[in-house]
C-alpha positions as CSV (number, residue, x, y, z in Angstrom):
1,X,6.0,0.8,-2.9
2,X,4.5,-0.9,-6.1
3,X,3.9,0.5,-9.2
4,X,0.4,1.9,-9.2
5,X,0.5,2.6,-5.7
6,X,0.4,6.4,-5.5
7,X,2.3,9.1,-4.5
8,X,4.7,7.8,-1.4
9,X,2.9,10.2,1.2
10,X,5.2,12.7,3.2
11,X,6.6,11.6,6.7
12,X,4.2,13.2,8.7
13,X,1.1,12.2,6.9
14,X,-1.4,10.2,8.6
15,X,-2.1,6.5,7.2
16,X,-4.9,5.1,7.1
17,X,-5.1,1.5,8.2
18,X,-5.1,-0.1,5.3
19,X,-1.5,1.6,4.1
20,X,-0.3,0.9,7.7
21,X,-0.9,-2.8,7.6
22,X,0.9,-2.6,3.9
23,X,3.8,-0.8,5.0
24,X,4.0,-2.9,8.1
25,X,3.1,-6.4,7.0
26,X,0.0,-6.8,9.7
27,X,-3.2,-7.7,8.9
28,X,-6.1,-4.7,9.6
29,X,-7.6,-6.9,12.4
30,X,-4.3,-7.0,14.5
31,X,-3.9,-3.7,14.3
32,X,-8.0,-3.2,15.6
33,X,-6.9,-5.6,18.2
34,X,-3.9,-4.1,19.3
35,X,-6.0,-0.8,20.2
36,X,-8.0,-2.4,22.3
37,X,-5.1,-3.5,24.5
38,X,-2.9,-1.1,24.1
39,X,-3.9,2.1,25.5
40,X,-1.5,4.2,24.0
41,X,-2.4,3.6,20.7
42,X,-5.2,5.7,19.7
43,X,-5.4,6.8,16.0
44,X,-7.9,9.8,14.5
45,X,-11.1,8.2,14.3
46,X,-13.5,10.4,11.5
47,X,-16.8,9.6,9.9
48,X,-17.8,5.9,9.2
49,X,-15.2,4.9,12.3
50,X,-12.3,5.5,9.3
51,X,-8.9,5.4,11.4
52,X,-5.8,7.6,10.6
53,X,-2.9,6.5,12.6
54,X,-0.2,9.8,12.9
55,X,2.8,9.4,12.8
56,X,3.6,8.7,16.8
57,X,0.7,5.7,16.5
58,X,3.2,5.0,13.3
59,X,5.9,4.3,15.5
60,X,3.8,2.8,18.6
61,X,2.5,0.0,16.5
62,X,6.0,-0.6,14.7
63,X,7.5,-0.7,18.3
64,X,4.9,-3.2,19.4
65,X,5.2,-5.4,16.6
66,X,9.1,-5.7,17.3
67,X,8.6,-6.4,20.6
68,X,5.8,-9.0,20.3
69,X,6.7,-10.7,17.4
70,X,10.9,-10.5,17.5
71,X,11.6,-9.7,21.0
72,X,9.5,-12.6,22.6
73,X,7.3,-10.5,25.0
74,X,3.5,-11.1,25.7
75,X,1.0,-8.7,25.1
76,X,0.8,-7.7,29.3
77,X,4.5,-7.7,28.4
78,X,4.3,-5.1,26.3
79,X,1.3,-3.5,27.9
80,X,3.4,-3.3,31.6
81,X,6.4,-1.8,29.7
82,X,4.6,0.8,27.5
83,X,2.3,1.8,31.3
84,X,6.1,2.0,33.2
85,X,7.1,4.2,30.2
86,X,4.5,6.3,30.1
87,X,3.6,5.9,26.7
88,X,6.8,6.8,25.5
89,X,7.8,5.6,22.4
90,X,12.0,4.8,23.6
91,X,14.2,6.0,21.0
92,X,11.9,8.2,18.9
93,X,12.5,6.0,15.9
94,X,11.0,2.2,14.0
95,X,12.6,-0.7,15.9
96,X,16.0,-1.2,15.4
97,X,16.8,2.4,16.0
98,X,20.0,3.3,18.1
99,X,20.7,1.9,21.2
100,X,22.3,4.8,22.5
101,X,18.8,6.6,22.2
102,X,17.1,3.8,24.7
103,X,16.6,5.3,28.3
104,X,18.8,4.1,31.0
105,X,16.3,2.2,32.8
106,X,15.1,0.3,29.9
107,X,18.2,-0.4,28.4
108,X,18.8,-1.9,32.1
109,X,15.5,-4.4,31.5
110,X,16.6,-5.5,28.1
111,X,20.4,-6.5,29.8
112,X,18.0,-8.6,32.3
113,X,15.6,-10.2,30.0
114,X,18.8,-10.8,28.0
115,X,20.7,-12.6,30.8
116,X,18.4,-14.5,32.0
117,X,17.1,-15.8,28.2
118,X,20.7,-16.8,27.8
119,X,20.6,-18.4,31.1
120,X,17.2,-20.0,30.6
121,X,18.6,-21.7,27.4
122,X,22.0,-22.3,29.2
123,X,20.1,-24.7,32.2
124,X,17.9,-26.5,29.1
125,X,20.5,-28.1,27.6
């Protein structure tokens, strides 16, 4: 955080969304997008449609962002994936987290996607 900024807030705060697209890097408008298309991600709305985003919506939208934008998937990627799961966020934790903590069956998917990427760029050469 810059100089100036403030306070850092405690981990369980809720952000609004302009410090969520700071600490995150995406613009305000993704992030308006991404709740219409993502079900699961449903920040505190209060007067003058001001959103908070708790901590969980925290994570959701740090999850999508690394699966959108590093992992290659579409959004209905990421919208099939998140409906399969339930809404779960896998691994509790901002991308990158443990893999030990990713559920069985979706640590199974990412082996698949994985194989057949590799096999995708295997056949292109």
């Amino acid at each position: 955080m810059a100089a100036g900024d403030g306070p850092a807030k405690a981990a369980g705060a809720f952000r609004t969304i302009g410090e969520l697209s700071r600490d995150t890097g995406l613009p305000p408008h993704i992030l308006r997008y991404w709740e219409t298309r993502f079900p699961q991600l449903r920040p505190v709305t209060r007067a003058g449609n001001r959103r908070y985003y708790r901590p969980d919506d925290v994570r959701l939208v740090q999850r999508i962002d690394a699966l959108l934008n590093r992992d290659g998937y579409t959004v209905r990627g990421v919208q099939q994936l998140l409906a399969r799961e339930g809404g779960v966020i896998a691994g509790g934790d901002a991308p990158g987290g443990d893999d030990d903590d990713t559920p069985k069956p979706l640590a199974d998917l990412i082996a698949i996607r994985d194989a057949l990427a590799g096999a995708l760029r295997t056949d292109a050469r």
